[in-house]
C-alpha positions in Angstrom: -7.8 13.3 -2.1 -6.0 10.1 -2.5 -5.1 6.4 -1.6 -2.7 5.3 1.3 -1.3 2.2 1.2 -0.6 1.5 4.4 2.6 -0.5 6.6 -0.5 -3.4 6.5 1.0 -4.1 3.3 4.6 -5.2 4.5 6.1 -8.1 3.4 2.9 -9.2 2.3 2.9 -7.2 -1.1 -0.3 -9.0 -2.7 -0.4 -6.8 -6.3 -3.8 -7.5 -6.8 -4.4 -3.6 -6.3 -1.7 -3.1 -9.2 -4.4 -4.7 -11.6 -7.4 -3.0 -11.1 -5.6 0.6 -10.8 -6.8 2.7 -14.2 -3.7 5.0 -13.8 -0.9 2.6 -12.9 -0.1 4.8 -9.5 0.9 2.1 -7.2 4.6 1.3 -7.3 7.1 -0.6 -5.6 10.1 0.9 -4.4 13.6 -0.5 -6.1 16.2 1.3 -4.5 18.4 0.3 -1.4 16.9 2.4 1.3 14.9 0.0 2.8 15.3 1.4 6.2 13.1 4.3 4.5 10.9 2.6 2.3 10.4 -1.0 3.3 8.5 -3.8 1.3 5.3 -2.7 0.7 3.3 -1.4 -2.0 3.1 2.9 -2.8 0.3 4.9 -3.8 1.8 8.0 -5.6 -0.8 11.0 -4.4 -0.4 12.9 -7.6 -1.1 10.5 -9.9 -4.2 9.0 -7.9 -7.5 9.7 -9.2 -9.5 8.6 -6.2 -11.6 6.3 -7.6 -11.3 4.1 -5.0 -10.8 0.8 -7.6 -7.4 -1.0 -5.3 -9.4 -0.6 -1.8 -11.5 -3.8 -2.0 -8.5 -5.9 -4.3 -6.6 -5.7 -1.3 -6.9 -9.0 0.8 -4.6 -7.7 3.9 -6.8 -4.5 4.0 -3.6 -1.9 4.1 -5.9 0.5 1.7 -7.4 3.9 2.9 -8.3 6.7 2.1 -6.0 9.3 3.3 -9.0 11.1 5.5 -9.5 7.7 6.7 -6.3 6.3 7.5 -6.4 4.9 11.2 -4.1 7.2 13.9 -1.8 4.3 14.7 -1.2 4.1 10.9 -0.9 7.8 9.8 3.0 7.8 9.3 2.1 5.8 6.0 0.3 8.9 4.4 3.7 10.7 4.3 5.5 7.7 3.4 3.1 7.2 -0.1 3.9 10.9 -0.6 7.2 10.9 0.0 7.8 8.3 -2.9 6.5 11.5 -5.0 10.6 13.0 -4.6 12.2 9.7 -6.0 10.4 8.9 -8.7 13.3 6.8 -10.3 13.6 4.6 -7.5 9.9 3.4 -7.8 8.1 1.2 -10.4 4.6 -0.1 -11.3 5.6 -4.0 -10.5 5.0 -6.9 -12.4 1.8 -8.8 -11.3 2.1 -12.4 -10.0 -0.4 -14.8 -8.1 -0.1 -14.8 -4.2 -2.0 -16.9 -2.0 -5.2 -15.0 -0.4 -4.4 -15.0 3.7 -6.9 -16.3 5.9 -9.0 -14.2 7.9 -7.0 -15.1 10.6 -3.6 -14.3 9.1 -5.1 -10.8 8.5 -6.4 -9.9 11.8 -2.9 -10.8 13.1 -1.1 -8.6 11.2 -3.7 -5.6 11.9 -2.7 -7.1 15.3 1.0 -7.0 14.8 0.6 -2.8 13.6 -1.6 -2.1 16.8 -4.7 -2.1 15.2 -7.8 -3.5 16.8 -9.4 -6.7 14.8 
């Protein structure tokens, strides 16, 4: 079992998950495809250790586990795994301070994805 980071993450790529992660298995993606990997944050599933540590960091609440992922979000689960095949086009980022978004910020953009606040 592992971690899904999920399209709730993107363009709002917080990092605070980055952090906490004990095996350094969340990565951003560097290459040019963006049409296939957008701006968002990636749990690799082979390198996750499902302990669960990036869930609570994460201030948009894009983190689930993959049994868990909501239906309207369950594209994402192949999306983390697929950044398993490219593994030189993905990179643990370098941490910066963001801004914590409201609550209401967050319940628009579960909004915005067609998940119920």
């Amino acid at each position: 079992m592992a971690w899904v980071i999920t399209r709730l993450c993107r363009d709002c790529v917080d990092q605070a998950c980055v952090d906490v992660c004990p095996v350094e298995c969340i990565y951003e993606y560097t290459g040019s495809d963006n049409a296939q990997f957008p701006n968002q944050l990636y749990i690799n599933p082979e390198e996750c250790i499902d302990c669960g540590a990036c869930e609570p960091e994460c201030p948009w609440e894009a983190i689930y586990e993959d049994v868990s992922v909501p239906a309207v979000l369950q594209d994402d689960t192949a999306l983390n795994a697929k950044s398993v095949d490219e593994p030189d086009e993905f990179e643990v980022p370098q941490t910066s301070e963001h801004d914590q978004p409201t609550p209401e910020q967050v319940t628009a953009n579960k909004q915005k994805w067609g998940l119920e606040a």
